[in-house]
SELOTI-738378 format. One record per residue (C-alpha): x, y, z; residue in three letters. Coordinates in steps of 0.25 Angstrom, whole numbers, plus 5000, padded with zeros to 4 digits. Example, Ala and Ser with C-alpha at 12.3 -4.5 7.8 and 13.67 -1.06 7.14 Angstrom:
2
504949825031ala
505549965029ser
***
This chain:
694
518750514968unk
519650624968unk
520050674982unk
519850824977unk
518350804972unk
517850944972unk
516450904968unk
516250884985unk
516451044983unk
515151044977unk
514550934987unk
515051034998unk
514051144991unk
512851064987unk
512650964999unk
511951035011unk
512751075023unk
512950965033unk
512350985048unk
512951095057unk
514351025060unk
514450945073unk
515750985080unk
517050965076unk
518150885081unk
518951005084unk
517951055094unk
518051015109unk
517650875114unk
516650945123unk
516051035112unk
515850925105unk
515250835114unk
514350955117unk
513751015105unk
513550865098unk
512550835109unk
511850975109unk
511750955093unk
511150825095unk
510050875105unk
509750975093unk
509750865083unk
508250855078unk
507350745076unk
507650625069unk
506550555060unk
507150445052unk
507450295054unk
508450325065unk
507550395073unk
507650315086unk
509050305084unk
509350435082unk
508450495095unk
509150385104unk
510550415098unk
510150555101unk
509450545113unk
510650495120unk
511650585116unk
510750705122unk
510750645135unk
512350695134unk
511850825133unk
512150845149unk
513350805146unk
513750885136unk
513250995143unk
514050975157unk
515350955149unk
515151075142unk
514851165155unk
516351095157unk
516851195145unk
518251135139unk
518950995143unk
520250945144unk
520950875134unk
520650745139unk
519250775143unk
519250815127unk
519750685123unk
518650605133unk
517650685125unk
517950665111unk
517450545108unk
515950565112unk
516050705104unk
516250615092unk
515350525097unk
514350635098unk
514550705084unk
514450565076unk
513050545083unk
512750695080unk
513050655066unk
512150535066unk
511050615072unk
511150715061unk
511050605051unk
509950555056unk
509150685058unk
509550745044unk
509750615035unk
508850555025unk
508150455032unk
507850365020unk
509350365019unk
509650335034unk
508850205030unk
509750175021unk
510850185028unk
510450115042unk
511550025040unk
512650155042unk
511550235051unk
511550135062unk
513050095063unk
513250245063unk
512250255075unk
513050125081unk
514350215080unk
513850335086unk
513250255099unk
514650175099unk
515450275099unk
514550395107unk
514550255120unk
516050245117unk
516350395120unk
515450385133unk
516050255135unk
517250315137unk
516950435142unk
517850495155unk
516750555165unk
517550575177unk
518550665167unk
517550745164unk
516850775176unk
515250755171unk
514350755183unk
513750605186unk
512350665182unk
512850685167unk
513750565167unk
512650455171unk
511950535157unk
513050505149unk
513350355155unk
511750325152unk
511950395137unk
513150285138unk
512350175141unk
511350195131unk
512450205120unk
512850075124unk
511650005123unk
511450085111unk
512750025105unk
512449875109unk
511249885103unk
510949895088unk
509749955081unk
509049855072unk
508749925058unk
507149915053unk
507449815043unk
506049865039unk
505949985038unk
507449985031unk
506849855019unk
505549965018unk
506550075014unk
507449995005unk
506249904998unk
505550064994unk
507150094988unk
507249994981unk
505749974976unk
505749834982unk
504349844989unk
503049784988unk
502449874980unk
501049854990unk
501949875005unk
502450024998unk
501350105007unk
501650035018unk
503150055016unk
503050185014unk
502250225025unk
503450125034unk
504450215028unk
503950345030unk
503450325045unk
505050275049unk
505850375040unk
504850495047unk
504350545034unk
503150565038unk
502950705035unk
503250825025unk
504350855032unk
505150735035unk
504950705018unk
505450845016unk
506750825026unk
506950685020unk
507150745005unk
507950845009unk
508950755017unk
508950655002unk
509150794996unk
510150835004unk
511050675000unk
510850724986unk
511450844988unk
512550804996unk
513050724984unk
513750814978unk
512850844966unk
512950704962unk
511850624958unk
510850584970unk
511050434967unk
510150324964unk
509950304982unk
509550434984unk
508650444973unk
507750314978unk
507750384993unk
507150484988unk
506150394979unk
505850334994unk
505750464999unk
504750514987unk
503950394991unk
503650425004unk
503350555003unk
502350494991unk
501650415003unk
501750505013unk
501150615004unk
499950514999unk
499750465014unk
499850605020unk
499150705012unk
499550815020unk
500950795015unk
500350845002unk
500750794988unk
502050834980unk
501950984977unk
501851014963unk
502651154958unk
502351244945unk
503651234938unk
504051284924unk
504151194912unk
505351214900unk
504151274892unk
503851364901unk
502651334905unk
502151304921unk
501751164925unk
501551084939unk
502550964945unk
502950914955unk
504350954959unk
505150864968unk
505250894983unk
506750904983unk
506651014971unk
505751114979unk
506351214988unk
505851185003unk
505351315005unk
504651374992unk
504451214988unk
504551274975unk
505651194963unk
507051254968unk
507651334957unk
509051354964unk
509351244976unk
510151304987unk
510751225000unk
510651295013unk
511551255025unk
510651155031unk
510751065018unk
509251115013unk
508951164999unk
508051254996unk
507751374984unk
508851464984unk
507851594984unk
506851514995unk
508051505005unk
508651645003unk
507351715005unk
507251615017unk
508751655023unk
508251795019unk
507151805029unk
507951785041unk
507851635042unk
509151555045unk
508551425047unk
508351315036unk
506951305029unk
506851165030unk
507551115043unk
507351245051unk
508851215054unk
509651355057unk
510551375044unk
512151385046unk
512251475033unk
511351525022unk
512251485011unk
511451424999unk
512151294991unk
511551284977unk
510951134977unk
511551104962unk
511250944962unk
509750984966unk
509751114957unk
509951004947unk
509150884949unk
508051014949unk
508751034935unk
508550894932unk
507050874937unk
506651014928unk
507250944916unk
506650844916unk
505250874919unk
505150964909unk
505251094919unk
506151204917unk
507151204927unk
507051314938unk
507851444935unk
508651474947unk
508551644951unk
509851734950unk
510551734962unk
511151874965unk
512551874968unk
512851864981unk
514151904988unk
515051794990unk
515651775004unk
517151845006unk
518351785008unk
519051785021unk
520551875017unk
521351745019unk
520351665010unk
520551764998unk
521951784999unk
522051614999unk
521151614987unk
521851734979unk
523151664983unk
522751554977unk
522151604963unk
523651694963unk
524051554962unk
523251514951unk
523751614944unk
525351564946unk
525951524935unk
526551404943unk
525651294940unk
525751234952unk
525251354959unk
524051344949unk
523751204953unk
524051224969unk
523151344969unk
522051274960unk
521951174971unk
521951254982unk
520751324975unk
520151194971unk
520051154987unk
519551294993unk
518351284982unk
518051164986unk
518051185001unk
516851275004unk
515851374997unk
516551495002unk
518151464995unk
517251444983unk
516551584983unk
518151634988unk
518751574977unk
518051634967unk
517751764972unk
519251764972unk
519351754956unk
519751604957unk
518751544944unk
519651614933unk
520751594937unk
520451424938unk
519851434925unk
521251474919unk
521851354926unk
520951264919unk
521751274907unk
522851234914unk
523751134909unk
523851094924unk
522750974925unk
522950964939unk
522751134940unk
521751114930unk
520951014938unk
521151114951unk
520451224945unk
519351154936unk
519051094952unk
519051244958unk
518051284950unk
517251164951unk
517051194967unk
516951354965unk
515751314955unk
515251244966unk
514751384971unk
513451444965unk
514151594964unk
515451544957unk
514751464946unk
514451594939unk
515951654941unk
516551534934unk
515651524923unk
515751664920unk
517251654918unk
516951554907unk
517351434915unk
516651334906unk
517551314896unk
518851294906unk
518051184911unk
517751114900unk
519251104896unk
519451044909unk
518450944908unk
518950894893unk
520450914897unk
520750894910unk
521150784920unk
519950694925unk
519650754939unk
519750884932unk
518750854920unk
517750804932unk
517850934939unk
517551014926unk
516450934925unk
516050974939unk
516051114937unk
515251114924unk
514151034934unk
514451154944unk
514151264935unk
512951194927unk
511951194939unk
511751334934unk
510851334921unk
511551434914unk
512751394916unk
512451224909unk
512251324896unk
513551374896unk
514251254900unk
513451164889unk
514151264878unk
515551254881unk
515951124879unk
515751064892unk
514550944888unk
515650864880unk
516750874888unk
515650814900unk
515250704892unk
516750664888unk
516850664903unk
515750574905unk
516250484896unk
517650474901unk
517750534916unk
517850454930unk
516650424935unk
516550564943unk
517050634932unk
515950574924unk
514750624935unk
515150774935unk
515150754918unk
513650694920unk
513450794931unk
513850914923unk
513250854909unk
511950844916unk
511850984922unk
512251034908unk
511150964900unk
509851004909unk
510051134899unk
509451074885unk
510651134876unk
511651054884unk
510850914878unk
511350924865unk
512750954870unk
512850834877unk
512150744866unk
512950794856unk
514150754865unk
513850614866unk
513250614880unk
512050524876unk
512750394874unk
513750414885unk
512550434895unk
512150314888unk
513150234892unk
512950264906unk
511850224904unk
511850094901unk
513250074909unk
512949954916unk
514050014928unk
512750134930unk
513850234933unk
513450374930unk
511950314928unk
511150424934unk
511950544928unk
511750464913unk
510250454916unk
510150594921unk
510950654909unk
509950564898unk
508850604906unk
509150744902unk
509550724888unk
508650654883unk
507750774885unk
508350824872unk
508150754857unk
509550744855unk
509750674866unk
508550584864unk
509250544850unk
510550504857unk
509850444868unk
508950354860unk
509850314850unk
510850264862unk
509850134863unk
509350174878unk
508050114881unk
508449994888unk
509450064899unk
508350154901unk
507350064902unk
508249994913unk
508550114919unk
507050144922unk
506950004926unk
508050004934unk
508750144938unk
508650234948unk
507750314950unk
508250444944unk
508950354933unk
507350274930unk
506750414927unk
507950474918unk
507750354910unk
506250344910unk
506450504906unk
507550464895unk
506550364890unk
505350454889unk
506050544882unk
506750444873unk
505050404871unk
504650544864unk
504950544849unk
505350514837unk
506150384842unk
505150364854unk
504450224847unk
505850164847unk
506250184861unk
504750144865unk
504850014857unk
506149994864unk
505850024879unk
504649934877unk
505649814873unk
506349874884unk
505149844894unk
505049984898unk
503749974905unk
503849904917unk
504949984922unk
504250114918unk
502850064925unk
503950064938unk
504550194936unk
503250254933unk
502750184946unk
504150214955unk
504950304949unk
505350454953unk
504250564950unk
505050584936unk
505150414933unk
503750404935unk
503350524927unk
504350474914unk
503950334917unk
502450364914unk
502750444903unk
503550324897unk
502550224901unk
501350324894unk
502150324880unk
502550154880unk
501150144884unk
500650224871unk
501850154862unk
501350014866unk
499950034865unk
500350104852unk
501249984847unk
499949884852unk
499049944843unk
499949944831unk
500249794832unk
498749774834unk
498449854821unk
499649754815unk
498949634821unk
497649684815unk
498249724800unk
498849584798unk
497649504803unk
496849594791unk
497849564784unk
497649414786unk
496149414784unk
496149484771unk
497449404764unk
497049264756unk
497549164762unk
498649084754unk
498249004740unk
498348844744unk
499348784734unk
498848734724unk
499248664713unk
499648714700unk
498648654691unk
497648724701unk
498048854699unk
497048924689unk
497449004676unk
497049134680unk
496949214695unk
496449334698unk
497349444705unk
497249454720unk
497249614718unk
495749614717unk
495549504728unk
496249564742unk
495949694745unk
497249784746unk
497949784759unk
498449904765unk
***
């Protein structure tokens, strides 16, 4: 992958802020030794696997508490008293970080993981008995009260280090038999209940905290596909809230909400936990993260920030900022859910605009000097001033707004002409990380930016063409915006980049076609440019690269009666039935969708005499049975109408069966030969002996 890869830009918007920062390198010794063993003290509760390990790790570094204190009545160290102390500031951050972990983690996650979760807590005693190993009392002058504190946290750590934890095998086969869907069908109750009592997710609140942590590894990733291991913890997770909910009714049942349909008519569903906004539990229209890494309605949290709170809704944690990051990959997968239930997606309310934050006097005349630059008719001052550019986009929201406060968009769109592929590439990739923020994705389209992309994506170099891909994604989050981008050229040029990219070049093309064909007029497009057979190839690549972006992009276009044909004529009934067999989840219900639709029409007996050949029904019967909300809903649907075609195809061979045994009763059997002198003169015509059969 490229050193420069300016889609961690957008990664640095869309992933929730990390925990308040522990102290830096550059901050004394002493400071640090200090504040590390006050912020563990303030740590919280931990309530996953690691419980005991966690409060003991935890336990004994607050015994240093005295210590910290009495070296902080000291006020400032000598160099060597600094160089005695930090090693256990080290020691004390990274077992500050493995607390964090364990208080804000996933805990089904942490499960997995044990293996890398116990060495780290075997590193972290290590290394914390190693710096009180070595540690020179006498230099610094601690009272013998504190010192025998710290010699018995010492001791502890030793014995700590010699000894090493034995997993729950367990508990751990429990977890990984429900994940793999390897259990006795008749121990799952008593599984669950195992599960739910040693992951402490026993309540409400503990469900909620959980799916916001697997939310939060989602949107860390970049807006990249959640992956097939998220996607089954967050089936375990489903189930254990199914069985706590139906074990403990006081938990309630999933809430349903009034949602509208694409005729325009109201009707009740059940709308995903991770859709609704934590504080209106309503279906988000416009996902926004706050600075604690939560995401909730745009309009919910700004009335909320607006009444005076400063505090988080959900973690009650006090907020470092109230900036709101839109939260494109879950605004989408909303997209995606709406689509494909039928349910008109949710219209997001006009923003007003609000005023951008100034620049500093030496920032804008840094940025002017720059565009200036730009503007030089040396092109290696254009290229130098493109990459500068490039990199201040990409650092931080801030240079972004700066950037193009400061008139910077045209002036990069002119350079994408340029004959200069290296410039060219540096500019297409400016615009990609100033598109990453929500106010400049306006500015850029208004200055007609769409077509200049487009050239970049036919004709520029590789890295280049991905980038233009990546900005097309950018910008069609917003709905208006993926009907301007679907007339101008760009579906085409995505596909041949599908076709014939790196592999990363080939996901943004996927990405950004299937942003662009949530709106029904972009469909055709992408038929008529040859899309369907080269999703079908992925498809049935026995490599399964790009599998979940091909199955997601079929799922949408076979919605659409072009996209039917081409799909049906492409011979897919067997990949699909193996796919709902044996994908993932996600990739079982997009082909148990594909097949439904393919199962409604004018072609419908065909591929319903073929997925029967196929041997369809057991693997639906297992869907229907384990599958995601959505599996099991297309699963039933598909198992209703082979149901119907073979009871339908019984009763026309019985009618068969029945005809030609009529048709045996009433025919003559045949003459016995005879010989010729036997035959008489004269017969009579069988027209008026055997009735006429119709």
């Amino acid at each position: 992958m490229a050193g420069d890869r300016e889609k961690a830009a957008e990664r640095e918007q869309q992933q929730p802020p990390a925990p308040p920062p522990r102290p830096s390198s550059t901050s004394s010794a002493l400071e640090r030794v200090a504040k590390a063993v006050e912020a563990v003290a303030a740590a919280g509760e931990f309530r996953n696997a690691y419980r005991r390990q966690l409060l003991a790790l935890s336990r004994r570094i607050r015994l240093l508490g005295p210590f910290a204190e009495e070296l902080r009545e000291r006020g400032r160290v000598d160099e060597k008293e600094e160089r005695a102390l930090a090693p256990l500031a080290g020691a004390l951050e990274k077992a500050l970080d493995l607390l964090r972990l364990g208080r804000d983690g996933s805990r089904i996650s942490l499960v997995f993981e044990r293996d890398r979760i116990m060495k780290k807590f075997q590193e972290v005693i290590a290394q914390l008995e190693q710096a009180l190993c070595d540690f020179p009392y006498n230099e610094l002058d601690i009272s013998d009260e504190v010192r025998e504190q710290v010699e018995l946290v010492h001791t502890q750590l030793k014995r700590a280090k010699e000894r090493v934890d034995t997993p729950d095998d367990e508990f751990y086969n429990d977890l990984i038999s429900l994940y793999n869907k390897t259990y006795d069908p008749s121990a799952e109750l008593a599984i669950l209940e195992s599960l739910s009592e040693k992951l402490h997710l026993m309540t409400i609140t503990d469900l909620t905290q959980e799916s916001l942590a697997l939310h939060e590894m989602v949107t860390s990733g970049g807006g990249q596909d959640p992956g097939e291991h998220i996607e089954k913890m967050s089936m375990l997770l489903k189930k254990i809230k199914d069985f706590m909910q139906t074990h403990n009714p006081e938990m309630g049942p999933p809430m349903t909400s009034k949602v509208m349909e694409s005729n325009g008519e109201q009707k009740s569903v059940i709308v995903p936990d991770e859709f609704r906004c934590p504080i209106s539990l309503d279906l988000m229209k416009d996902p926004v993260i706050v600075a604690t890494g939560q995401t909730y309605e745009r309009l919910c949290i700004e009335k909320w920030l607006a009444s005076g709170h400063h505090t988080c809704p959900t973690t009650q944690q006090r907020m470092a900022n109230t900036t709101l990051t839109p939260n494109y990959v879950l605004r989408s997968l909303i997209s995606q859910w709406c689509e494909t239930n039928g349910i008109e997606p949710p219209k997001r309310s006009s923003q007003p605009n609000k005023p951008t934050p100034a620049c500093s006097s030496s920032e804008r005349a840094n940025i002017d000097g720059l565009l200036s630059k730009l503007c030089s008719p040396d092109p290696e001052e254009q290229r130098s001033a493109a990459a500068e550019l490039r990199l201040l986009a990409k650092r931080n929201a801030h240079n972004r707004l700066c950037i193009a406060e400061a008139g910077a968009i045209p002036l990069l769109l002119s350079l994408l002409s340029s004959s200069d592929l290296r410039t060219q590439e540096h500019a297409v990739t400016a615009l990609l990380n100033l598109s990453i923020h929500e106010d400049n994705k306006a500015s850029i389209m208004s200055s007609g930016a769409v077509p200049s992309v487009v050239h970049v994506l036919k004709n520029g170099s590789m890295e280049a063409r991905e980038n233009a891909a990546a900005t097309l994604f950018s910008l069609s989050v917003v709905d208006e915006y993926k009907v301007q981008i679907g007339g101008t050229g760009a579906i085409p040029a995505l596909v041949v980049l599908l076709s014939e990219g790196s592999h990363r070049g080939k996901k943004d093309a996927a990405a950004a076609l299937f942003n662009l064909c949530i709106y029904q007029g972009n469909k055709g497009r992408a038929i008529r440019a040859g899309l369907v057979p080269l999703i079908m190839g992925l498809v049935t690549n026995p490599t399964g690269a790009l599998m979940d972006e091909a199955m997601a992009i079929l799922s949408i276009l076979s919605s659409h009666q072009e996209g039917k044909a081409a799909i049906g004529a492409a011979e897919p009934i067997p990949a699909l039935v193996e796919l709902i067999g044996n994908g993932s989840p996600r990739n079982r219900e997009n082909a148990a969708a594909v097949m439904l639709h393919l199962c409604i029409g004018e072609q419908q007996l065909v591929h319903l005499t073929r997925a029967h050949e196929c041997e369809i029904m057991i693997p639906l019967r297992e869907l229907a049975l384990n599958g995601t909300e959505r599996g099991k809903r297309k699963a039933v649907q598909l198992l209703e109408r082979m149901s119907r075609f073979l009871v339908q195809q019984q009763e026309e061979q019985e009618s068969h069966s029945q005809l030609q045994a009529a048709s045996a009763q009433v025919l003559p059997q045949p003459p016995e030969q005879v010989q010729e002198n036997e035959i008489p003169d004269q017969i009579d015509s069988p027209a008026s002996q055997y009735p006429t059969l119709l």
